[in-house]
N, C-alpha and C positions, 0 to 999 in steps of 0.2 A: 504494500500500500504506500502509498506517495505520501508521506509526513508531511511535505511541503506544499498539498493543496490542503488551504483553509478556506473557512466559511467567518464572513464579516457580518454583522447583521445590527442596525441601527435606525436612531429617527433621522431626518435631514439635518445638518448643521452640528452632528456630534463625530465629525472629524471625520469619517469613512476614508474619503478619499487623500485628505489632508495626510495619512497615515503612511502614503507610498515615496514621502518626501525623501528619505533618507536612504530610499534604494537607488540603485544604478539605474535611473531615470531611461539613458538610452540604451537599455537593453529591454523595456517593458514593451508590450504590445497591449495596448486600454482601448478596448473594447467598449464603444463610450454608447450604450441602448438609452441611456439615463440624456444625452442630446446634450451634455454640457459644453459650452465654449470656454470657461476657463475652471482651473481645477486647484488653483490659488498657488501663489511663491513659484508663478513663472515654469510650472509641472509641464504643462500641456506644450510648452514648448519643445521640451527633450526628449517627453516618449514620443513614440508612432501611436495616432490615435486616428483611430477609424472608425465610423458610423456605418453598421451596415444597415443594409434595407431593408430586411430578412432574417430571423434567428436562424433560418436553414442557410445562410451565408456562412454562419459560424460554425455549426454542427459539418456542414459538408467541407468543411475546410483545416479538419483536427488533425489528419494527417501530414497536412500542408504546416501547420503550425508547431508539430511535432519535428519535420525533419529542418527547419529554417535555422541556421545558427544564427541567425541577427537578432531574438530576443530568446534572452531566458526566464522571462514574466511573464505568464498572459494574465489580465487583469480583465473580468466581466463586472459592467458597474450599469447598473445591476442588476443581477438576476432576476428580480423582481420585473423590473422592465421591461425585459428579452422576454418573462414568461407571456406578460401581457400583451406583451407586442404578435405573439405567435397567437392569442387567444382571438385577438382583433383580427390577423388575417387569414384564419386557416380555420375558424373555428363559428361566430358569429354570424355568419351568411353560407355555412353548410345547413347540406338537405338533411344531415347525417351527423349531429353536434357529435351526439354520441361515439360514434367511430374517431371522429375529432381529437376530443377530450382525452382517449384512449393513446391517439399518435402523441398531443402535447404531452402526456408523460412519459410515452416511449423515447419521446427526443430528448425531452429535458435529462432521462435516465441516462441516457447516450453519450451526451456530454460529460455528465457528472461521473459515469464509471471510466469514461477514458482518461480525466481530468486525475483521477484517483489512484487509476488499478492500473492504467498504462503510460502513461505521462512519465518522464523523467523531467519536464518542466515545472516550474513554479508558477502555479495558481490562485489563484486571492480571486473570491465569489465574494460581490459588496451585494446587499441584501436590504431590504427596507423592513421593518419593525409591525407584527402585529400584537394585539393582547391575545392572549392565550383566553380559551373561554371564562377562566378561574376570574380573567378580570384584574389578576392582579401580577399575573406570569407575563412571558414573552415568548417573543416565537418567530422564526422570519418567515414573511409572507409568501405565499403558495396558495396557488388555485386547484381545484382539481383532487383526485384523489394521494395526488402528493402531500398535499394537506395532512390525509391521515396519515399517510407515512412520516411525512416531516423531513423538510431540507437536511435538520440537522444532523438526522440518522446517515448522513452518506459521509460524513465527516468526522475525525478522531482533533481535528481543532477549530471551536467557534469561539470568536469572539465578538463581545457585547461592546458596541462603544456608547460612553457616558462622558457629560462635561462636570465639573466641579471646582469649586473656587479656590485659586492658590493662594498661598501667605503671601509671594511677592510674586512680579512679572515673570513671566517664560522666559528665554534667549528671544521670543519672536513680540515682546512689550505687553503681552497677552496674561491680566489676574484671570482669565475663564483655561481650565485645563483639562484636557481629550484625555481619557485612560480607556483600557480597556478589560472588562469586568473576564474573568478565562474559566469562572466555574460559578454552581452557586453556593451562596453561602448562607452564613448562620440569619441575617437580615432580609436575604433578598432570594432565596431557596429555590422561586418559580419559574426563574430564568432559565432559558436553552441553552447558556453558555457551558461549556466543558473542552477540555483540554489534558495532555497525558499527564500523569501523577507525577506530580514533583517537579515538575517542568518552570511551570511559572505561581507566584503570587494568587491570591484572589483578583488581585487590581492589580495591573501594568500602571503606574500613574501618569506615564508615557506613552502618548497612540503611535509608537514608532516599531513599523513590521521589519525596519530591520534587525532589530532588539528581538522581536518575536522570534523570524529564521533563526538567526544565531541560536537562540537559545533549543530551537528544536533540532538544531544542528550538534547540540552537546556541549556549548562555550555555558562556564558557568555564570551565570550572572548577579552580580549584585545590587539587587533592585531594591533596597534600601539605600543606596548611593545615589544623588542629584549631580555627583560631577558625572557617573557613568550613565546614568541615564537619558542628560539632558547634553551630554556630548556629543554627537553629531549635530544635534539642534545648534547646539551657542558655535559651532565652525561652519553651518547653512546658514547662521544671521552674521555672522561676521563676511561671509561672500556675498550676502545678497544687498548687505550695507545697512544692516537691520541696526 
């Protein structure tokens, strides 16, 4: 199984994408269904980002994306998007919902097991946030009988992004701070988030997926340290003239 595809899952504005700042920019391929033109701190200039037309542009294209040596990211932003965007043209003006519905999670499954079980590439699925029926859980969004399966079941890493207020500014002049929640806990139990044992914190208080890899990579990390965590950050605002 591919340790390094994860699952992202958030509201709008709790860092999702803000999160890819401290990867190798031009080696990413962002997969952009969510139609964004900029992706903030100058991102969208370095990766390859493409709009396709069609989720079956991407699904019919994994092999193409597998043998490419020019990126070793692909990045879908977001899943959530691409689901909808396939529900809108394949599914909504059939004579045959039903048979429909049945392809949208044969495809969507398609993706996600290649993404997983045969990819040697690095994957990040950004996800948009529903409430769990309980009302008080979470859960990323899914139509269809994926729903009761659930995104989060095809993944061994989900993360929750959340903002919360710092004691003093970020490297980027920012009191509002992006972490990301990797399991549940004693407060917050109903969340989809989980992650391998020992691996990382409850809270990353850092939404930095290079911090992530590494650490899924075996580097040990000391995530009660601010110089190591906000390290790349404070030499990204020192380039960017922050």
């Amino acid at each position: 199984m591919n340790k390094r595809c994860i699952l992202v899952i958030g509201e709008s504005g709790t860092g999702k994408t803000l999160s890819l700042r401290n990867l190798p920019l031009e080696k990413i391929l962002y997969i952009n269904f969510d139609g964004k033109s900029e992706m903030g701190l100058g991102m969208e200039e370095k990766m390859k980002v493409v709009t396709p037309e069609s989720p079956m542009d991407v699904i019919n294209s994994l092999e193409a994306f597998e043998a490419s040596d020019k990126y070793d990211y692909i990045v879908i932003d977001t899943l959530s998007f691409m689901a909808d965007q396939y529900e809108a043209m394949y599914i909504h003006d059939s004579e045959d919902s039903r048979s429909e519905w049945g392809n949208y999670a044969h495809e969507i499954t398609t993706l996600l097991n290649f993404a997983r079980l045969k990819s040697k590439k690095t994957w990040i699925f950004f996800n948009h946030l529903q409430l769990n029926t309980s009302s008080t859980g979470t859960a990323a969004y899914v139509k269809g009988s994926l729903a009761k399966k659930s995104l989060e079941s095809f993944f061994s890493t989900v993360l929750l992004t959340d903002t919360y207020d710092l004691a003093k500014p970020n490297p980027f002049g920012s009191v509002v701070g992006y972490r990301f929640q990797t399991k549940p806990t004693a407060q917050n139990r109903k969340v989809s988030a989980r992650s391998p044992i020992g691996v990382f914190p409850e809270y990353i208080k850092n939404n930095d997926l290079d911090l992530v890899f590494r650490a899924l990579d075996g580097e040990k990390i000391d995530w009660e340290n601010n110089d190591v965590i906000f390290e790349k950050d404070k030499k990204l605002a020192k380039k960017l003239g922050i």
